[in-house]
C-alpha positions, 0 to 999 in steps of 0.5 A: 382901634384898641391900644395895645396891651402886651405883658413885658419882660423887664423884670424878668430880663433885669432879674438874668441880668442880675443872676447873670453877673453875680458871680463873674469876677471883679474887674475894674469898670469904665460906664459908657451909656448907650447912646441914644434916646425916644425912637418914636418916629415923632420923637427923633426929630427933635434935638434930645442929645445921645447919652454919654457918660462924664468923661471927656476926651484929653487935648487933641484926642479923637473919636469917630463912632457910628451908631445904628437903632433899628426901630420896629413900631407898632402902636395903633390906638384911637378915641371919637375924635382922634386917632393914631397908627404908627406901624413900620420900621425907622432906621437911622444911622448916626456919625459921631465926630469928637475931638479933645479941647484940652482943659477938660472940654470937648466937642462933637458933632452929629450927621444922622442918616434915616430911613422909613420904611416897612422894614423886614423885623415884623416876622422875627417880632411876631415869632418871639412873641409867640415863643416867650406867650407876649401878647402880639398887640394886634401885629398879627392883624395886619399886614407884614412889613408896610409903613403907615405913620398916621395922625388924624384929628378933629377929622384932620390929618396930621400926619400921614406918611405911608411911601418909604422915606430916606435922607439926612437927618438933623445935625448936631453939635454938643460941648462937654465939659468934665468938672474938675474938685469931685469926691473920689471916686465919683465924676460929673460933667455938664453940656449942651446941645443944638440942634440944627434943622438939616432934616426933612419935615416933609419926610420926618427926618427932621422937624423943620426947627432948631433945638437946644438942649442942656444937661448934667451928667454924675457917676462912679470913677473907681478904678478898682470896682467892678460895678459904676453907674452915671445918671444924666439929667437935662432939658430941652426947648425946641423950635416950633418946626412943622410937624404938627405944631399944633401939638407942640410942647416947646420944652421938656425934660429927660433923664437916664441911669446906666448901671454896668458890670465888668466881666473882664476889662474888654467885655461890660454888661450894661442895663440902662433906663431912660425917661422923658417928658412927652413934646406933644399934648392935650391928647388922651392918646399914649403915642401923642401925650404919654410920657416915653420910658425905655429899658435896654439890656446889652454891653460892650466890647472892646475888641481891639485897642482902639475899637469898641462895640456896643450891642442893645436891645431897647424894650417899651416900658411905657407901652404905647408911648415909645416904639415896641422893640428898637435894637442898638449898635455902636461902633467905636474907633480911637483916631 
C-alpha cells in the first residue's frame, strides 16, 4: 500500500471565500467557531474539546445544540514493519447541554452518540473528484462502501475493526469563564475539559480512559465590524485507555483560528483552520504520527430568533494524518 497523494483545493476554495465576500455589505459579526476537531477514528476518542468562541451565556440562560460530523476516511499506507488502512465512514452525533452560571461562567455538558460503518459517501466522493481532476488516492481500487479500521505492527494487529460499530460515546463536561478588564473591542475566556470514559474501547467510541484538557480562547468583540476572528489554544493529557497504548502520547496541544464575515445579521461566512499535536508515536506513518491539520469552509445561519444553523465542509490539510473529507452540521436552540 502507497500513501495517498491528492492535489487539495484549500487555496483555491479560501481565494472564493475571499472573492465571495469582498463586496457584500457590512454587517456587524458575533464569531461562533465550528464545533469541532480531528475526526480520525483513533482521534475522536480522546477528550480534545469542540471549539467555541469566548463568550459565555448570562445567569440562567441556556442552550441545547446538536452537532452532526459525517466522516469519510480513506488513508492506506505501510512500511516493511508496519501498516495501516482505515477506510469507512464514523458518524457521530453530539447533545450539547449548556446553561449560564452568572459571574461570567458557564458550563456544558456533552453525550456523544457514533457509529462505524461502510457508510454511503464513497460514490459522491469518487465523482467529485473526477469532476474537480483530485486525485482519487486509490479510492477507486477498492470496494464501495466497506469498513476496514486496521493497524498492524511488528506482525501484531492493533487494531482491526471491520463489522459496523454504534454506541455512546465518551462524555464531557467543560467550564468557560469569560475574562473580564479586555481592551475594547476584543474578548478572552479560558476553560476546561474532562472527559469521561462512557465510550466502548472495543468498539472505538471511547478509549477506555479519562481525559482532561485546558485552553484560552482570544477574539474581536466589535459590534460595528463586519469581520471578527477568535483564535484558541490548549492542552490535553490523557488516560492511558486501551486503544493501542503502546502507541500512546499522553499529552498534546491544539490550536484553532476562525475568521468570519457577516452578510447580514442572520447569515456569517465562516473559514476556520485547526491544528494538533498527534497522540500516538514513534511510527513513520502519517495516520500514526502525522500531525493532524484540517481546513473548513461554511457559515452560519440564524433562522429564527432562537435557532441557529451551522453548515461545514472539513478538508485534510495534512493529508493522510486527518480523514479525507468530513461534513458538519450544528443545530442551535435558545431554551
Amino acid at each position: 500500500m502507497q500513501k495517498k497523494q491528492r492535489p487539495k483545493a484549500a487555496s483555491t476554495a479560501l481565494l472564493a471565500f475571499t472573492v465571495m465576500v469582498a463586496g457584500l455589505p457590512a454587517q456587524a459579526v458575533e464569531v461562533e467557531p465550528f464545533a469541532l476537531y480531528n475526526q480520525s477514528p483513533i482521534a475522536q476518542i480522546y477528550g480534545f474539546p469542540l471549539t467555541r468562541g469566548f463568550r459565555v451565556l448570562p445567569e440562567a440562560a441556556q442552550r441545547l445544540d446538536f452537532t452532526l460530523d459525517l466522516t469519510s476516511n480513506f488513508e492506506a499506507e505501510a512500511t516493511a514493519s508496519e501498516s495501516v488502512i482505515f477506510d469507512g465512514e464514523t458518524h457521530r452525533g453530539t447533545f450539547i447541554y449548556r446553561r449560564g452560571l452568572g459571574n461570567n461562567l458557564d458550563v456544558s455538558f456533552e453525550l456523544p452518540i457514533l457509529r462505524h460503518d461502510g457508510g454511503f459517501m464513497d460514490g459522491f466522493i469518487d465523482n467529485f473528484h473526477d469532476v474537480f481532476g483530485f486525485g482519487s488516492g486509490g479510492r477507486d481500487k477498492t470496494q464501495e462502501d466497506q469498513l476496514q479500521y486496521r493497524v498492524i505492527r511488528n506482525g501484531a494487529t492493533l487494531l482491526d475493526l471491520r463489522n459496523s460499530e454504534s454506541g455512546v460515546g465518551d462524555a464531557r463536561l467543560s467550564l468557560t469563564r469569560q475574562l473580564a478588564g479586555m481592551p475594547e473591542g476584543r474578548g478572552a475566556a479560558v476553560g476546561a475539559t474532562l472527559k469521561l470514559p462512557t465510550g466502548d474501547a472495543d468498539r472505538l467510541t471511547g478509549s477506555g480512559a479519562a481525559d482532561i484538557a485546558a485552553w484560552a480562547t482570544y477574539g474581536t468583540d466589535t459590534p460595528t465590524s463586519a469581520w471578527g476572528w477568535v483564535g484558541t489554544v490548549g492542552a490535553i493529557y490523557t488516560g492511558e485507555g486501551d486503544v493501542m497504548p503502546g502507541l500512546r502520547r499522553r499529552s498534546g496541544l491544539f490550536g484553532s483560528v476562525t475568521l468570519a464575515y457577516a452578510w447580514n445579521e442572520r447569515l456569517h461566512f465562516k473559514a476556520q483552520a485547526y491544528a494538533s499535536s498527534p497522540l500516538y508515536e514513534d511510527s513513520e506513518l502519517d495516520a500514526l504520527d502525522g500531525a493532524p491539520v484540517l481546513g473548513v469552509l461554511g457559515g452560519s445561519w440564524q433562522f429564527a430568533p432562537q435557532w441557529g444553523l451551522d453548515v461545514g465542509v472539513v478538508e485534510d490539510l495534512n493529508v493522510g494524518a486527518t480523514p479525507d473529507v468530513s461534513f458538519h452540521f450544528a443545530l442551535r436552540r435558545k431554551l
